[in-house]
C-alpha positions as CSV (number, residue, x, y, z in Angstrom):
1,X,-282.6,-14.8,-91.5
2,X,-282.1,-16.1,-94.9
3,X,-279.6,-18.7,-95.2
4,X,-276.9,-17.7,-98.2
5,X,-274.6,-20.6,-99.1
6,X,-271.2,-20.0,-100.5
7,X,-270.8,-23.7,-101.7
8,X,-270.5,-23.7,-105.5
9,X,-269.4,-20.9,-107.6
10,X,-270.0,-20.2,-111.5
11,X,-267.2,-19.8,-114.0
12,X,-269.4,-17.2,-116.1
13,X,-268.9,-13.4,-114.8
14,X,-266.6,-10.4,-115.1
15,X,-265.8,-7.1,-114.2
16,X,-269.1,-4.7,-114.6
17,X,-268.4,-2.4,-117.7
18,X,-267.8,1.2,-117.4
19,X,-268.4,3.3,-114.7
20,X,-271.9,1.4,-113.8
21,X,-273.4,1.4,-110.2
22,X,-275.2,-0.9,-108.9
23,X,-278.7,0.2,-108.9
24,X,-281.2,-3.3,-110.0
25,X,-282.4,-5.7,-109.3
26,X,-283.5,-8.5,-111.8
27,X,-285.8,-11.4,-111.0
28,X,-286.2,-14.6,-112.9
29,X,-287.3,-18.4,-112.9
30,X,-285.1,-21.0,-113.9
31,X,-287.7,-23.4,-116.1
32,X,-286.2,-26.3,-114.4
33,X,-285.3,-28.0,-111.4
34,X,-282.2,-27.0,-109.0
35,X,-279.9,-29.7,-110.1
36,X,-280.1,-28.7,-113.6
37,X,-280.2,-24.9,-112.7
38,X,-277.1,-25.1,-111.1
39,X,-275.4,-27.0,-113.3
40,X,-276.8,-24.3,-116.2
41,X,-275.6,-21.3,-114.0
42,X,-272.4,-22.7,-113.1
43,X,-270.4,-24.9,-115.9
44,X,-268.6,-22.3,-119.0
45,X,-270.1,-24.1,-121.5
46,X,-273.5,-22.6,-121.1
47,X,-272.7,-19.0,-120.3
48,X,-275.2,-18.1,-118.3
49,X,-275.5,-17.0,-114.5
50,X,-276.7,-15.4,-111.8
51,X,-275.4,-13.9,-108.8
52,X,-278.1,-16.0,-106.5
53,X,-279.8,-19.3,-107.0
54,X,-282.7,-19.5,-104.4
55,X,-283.8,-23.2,-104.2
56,X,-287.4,-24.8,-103.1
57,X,-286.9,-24.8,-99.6
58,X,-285.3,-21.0,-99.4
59,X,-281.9,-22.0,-99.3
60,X,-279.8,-19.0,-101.1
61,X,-277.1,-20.2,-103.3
62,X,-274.3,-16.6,-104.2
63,X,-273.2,-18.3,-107.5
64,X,-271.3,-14.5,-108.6
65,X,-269.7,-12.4,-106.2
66,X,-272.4,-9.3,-106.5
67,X,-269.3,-6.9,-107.5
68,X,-268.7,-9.2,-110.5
69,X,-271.2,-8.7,-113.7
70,X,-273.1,-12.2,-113.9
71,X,-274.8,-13.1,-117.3
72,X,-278.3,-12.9,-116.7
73,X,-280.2,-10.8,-118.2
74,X,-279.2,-10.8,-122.2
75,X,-280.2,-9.1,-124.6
76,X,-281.9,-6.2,-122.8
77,X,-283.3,-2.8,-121.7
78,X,-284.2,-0.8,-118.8
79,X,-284.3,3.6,-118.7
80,X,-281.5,3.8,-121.3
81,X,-279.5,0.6,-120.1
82,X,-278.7,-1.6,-123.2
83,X,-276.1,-3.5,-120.8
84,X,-278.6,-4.6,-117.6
85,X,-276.0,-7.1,-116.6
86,X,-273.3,-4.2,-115.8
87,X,-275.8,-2.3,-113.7
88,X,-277.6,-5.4,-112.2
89,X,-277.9,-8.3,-109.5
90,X,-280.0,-11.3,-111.2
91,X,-281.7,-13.6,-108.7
92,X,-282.9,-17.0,-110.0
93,X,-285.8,-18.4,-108.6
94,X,-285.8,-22.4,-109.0
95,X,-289.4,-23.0,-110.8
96,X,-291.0,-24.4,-113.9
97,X,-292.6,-20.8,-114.8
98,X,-296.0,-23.0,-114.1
99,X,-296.0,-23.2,-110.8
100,X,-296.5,-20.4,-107.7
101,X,-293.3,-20.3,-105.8
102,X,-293.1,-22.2,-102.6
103,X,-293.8,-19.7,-99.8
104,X,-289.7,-20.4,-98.2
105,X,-289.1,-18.8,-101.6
106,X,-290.9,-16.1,-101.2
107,X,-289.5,-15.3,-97.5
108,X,-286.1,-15.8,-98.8
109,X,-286.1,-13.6,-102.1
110,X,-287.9,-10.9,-100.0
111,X,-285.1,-10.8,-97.5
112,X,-282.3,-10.9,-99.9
113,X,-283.9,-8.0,-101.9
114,X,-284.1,-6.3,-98.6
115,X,-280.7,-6.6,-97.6
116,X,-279.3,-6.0,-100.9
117,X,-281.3,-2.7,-101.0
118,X,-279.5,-1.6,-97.6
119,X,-276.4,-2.6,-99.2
120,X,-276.7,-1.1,-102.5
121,X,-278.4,2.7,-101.7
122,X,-278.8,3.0,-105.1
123,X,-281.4,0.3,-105.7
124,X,-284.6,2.3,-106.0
125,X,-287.8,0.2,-106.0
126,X,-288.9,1.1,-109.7
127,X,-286.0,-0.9,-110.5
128,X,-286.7,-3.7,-108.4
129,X,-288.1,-5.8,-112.1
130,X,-288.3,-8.9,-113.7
131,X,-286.8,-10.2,-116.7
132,X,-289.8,-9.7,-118.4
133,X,-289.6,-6.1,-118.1
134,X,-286.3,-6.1,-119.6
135,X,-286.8,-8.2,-122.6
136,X,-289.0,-7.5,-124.1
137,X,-290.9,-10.4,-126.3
138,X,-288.2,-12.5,-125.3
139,X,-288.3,-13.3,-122.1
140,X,-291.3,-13.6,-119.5
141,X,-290.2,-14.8,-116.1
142,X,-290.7,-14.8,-113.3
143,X,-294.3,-15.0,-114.8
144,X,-297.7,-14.1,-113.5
145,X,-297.4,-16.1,-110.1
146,X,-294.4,-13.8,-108.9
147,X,-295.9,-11.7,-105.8
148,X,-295.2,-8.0,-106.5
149,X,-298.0,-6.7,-104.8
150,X,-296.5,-8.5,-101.6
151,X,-293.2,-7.4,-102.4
152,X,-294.5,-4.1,-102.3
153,X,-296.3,-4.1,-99.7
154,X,-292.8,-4.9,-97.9
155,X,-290.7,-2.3,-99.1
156,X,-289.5,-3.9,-102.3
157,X,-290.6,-2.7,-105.6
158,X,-293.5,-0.9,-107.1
159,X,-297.0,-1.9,-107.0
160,X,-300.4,0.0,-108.0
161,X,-303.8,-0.4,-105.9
162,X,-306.2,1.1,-107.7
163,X,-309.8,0.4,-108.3
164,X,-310.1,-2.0,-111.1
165,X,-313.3,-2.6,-113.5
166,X,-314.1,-5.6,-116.1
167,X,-312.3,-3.5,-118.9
168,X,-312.6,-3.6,-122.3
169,X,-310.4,-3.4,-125.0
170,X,-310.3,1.0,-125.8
171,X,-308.2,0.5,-128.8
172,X,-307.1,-2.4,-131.6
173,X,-304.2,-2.8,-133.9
174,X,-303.7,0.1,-136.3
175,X,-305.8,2.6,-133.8
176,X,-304.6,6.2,-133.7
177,X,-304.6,8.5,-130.8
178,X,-302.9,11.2,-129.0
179,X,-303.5,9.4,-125.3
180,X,-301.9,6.0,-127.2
181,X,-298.7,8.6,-127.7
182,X,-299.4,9.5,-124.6
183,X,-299.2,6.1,-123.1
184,X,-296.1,5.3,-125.2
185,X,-294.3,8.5,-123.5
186,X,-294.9,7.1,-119.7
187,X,-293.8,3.7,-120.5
188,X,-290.4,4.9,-121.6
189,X,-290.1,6.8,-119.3
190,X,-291.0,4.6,-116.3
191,X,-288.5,2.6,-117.8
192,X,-289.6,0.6,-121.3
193,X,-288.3,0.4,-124.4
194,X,-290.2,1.8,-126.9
195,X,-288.9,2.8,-130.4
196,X,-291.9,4.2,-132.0
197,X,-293.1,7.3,-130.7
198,X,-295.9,8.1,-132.6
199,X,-299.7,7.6,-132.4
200,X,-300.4,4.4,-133.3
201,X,-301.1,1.0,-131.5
202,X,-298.5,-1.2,-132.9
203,X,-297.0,-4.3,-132.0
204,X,-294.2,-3.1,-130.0
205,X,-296.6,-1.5,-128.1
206,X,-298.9,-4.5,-127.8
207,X,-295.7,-6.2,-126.5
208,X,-294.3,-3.9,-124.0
209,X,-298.3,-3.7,-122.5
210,X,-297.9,-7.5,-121.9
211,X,-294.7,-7.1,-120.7
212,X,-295.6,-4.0,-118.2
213,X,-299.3,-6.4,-117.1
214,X,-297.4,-9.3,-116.3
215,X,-295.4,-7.1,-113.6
216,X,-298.6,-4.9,-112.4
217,X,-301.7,-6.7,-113.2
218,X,-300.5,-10.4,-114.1
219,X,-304.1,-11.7,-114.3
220,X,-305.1,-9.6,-116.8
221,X,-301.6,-9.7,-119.2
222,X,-303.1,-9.1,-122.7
223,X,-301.2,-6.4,-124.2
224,X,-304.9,-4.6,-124.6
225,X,-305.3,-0.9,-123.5
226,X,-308.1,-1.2,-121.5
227,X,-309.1,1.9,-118.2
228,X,-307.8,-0.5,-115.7
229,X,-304.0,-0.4,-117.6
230,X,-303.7,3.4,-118.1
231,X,-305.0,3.7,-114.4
232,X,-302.0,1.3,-113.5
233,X,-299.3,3.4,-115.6
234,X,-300.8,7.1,-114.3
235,X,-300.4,5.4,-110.7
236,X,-297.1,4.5,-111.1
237,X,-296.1,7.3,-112.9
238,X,-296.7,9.7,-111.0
239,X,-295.0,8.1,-107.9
């Protein structure tokens, strides 16, 4: 069983605004080592935090009491949400966003999603994300070594199998076509934020491609429409 430790507390929460439930999960990397993490996640002067810290060796570290709204996830976006944190649990991963996790990390993450999923009936898997997916440009953890497809596999989250090919770029910048409005439309949908609904591959477009390939096909994140991405989206979809 994953071992949560109650030890040290962060100073950087409040109440969740509104009348928000309780239905994601967000996932990140910390860029630096647990020391430091904790000190970032914990002291006022840098408000920031998360609701768990999950070290190296799989320890768990509850920095916000999961009723409480942590500051983790900014700036951001997810089916309508412009407040993530309100709605939210953010679980930082100690890593340098270079490195795969450590496989106690792993273990330990996957539980904790797990229980909080039995805790939380709300939590549905398609909002099981990373931070990536809800900031768009800005943000890009937990990165490309994050194990969705595991995750998946074990009841947590969303993954696609699907045949893939050595795909080629279909469209470039400034391209026009109804299945790029097309493509735009299930994005948002799924969950993206996309402002321009229109034709045209732009760079927001470009950007939320990366964003949505890091999560489902993070060895191939380009931002490029290629058959093995909108084979990925109508998977998912249609779910």
């Amino acid at each position: 069983m994953v071992n949560i430790i109650t030890k040290y507390k962060s100073e950087n929460f409040n109440d969740r605004k509104g009348d928000f439930i309780i239905d994601t999960i967000v996932i990140h990397y910390t860029v630096t080592d647990f020391a430091t993490s904790l000190k970032l996640l914990t002291q006022s002067k840098y408000g920031v935090s998360s609701h768990f810290l999950v070290n190296t060796n799989g320890d768990v570290y509850n920095l916000v009491d999961t009723e409480k709204r942590a500051w983790h996830a900014g700036k951001s976006y997810w089916r309508g949400n412009t407040d993530v944190n309100s709605n939210s649990i953010g679980i930082e991963i100690v890593n340098d966003g270079y490195s795969e996790f450590t496989d106690d990390q792993i273990s330990s993450v996957l539980e904790l999603c797990q229980m909080l999923k039995e805790k939380y009936q709300a939590i549905e898997d398609r909002n099981i994300i990373g931070h990536s997916d809800v900031a768009i440009g800005r943000k890009i953890d937990p990165g490309k070594y994050f194990p969705w497809q595991y995750f998946a596999e074990n009841g947590v989250g969303v993954w696609a199998n699907i045949d893939k090919d050595q795909s080629e770029p279909l469209y470039y910048i400034g391209d026009k076509d109804d299945k790029i409005l097309e493509i735009k439309e299930k994005l948002s949908d799924y969950g993206y934020q996309i402002t321009n609904f229109d034709d045209t591959y732009d760079l927001e477009l470009k950007k939320v491609l990366y964003a949505f390939q890091l999560h489902f096909d993070p060895e191939n994140a380009t931002g490029n429409i290629d058959n093995n991405t909108i084979a990925i989206i109508d998977s998912i979809y249609y779910l």
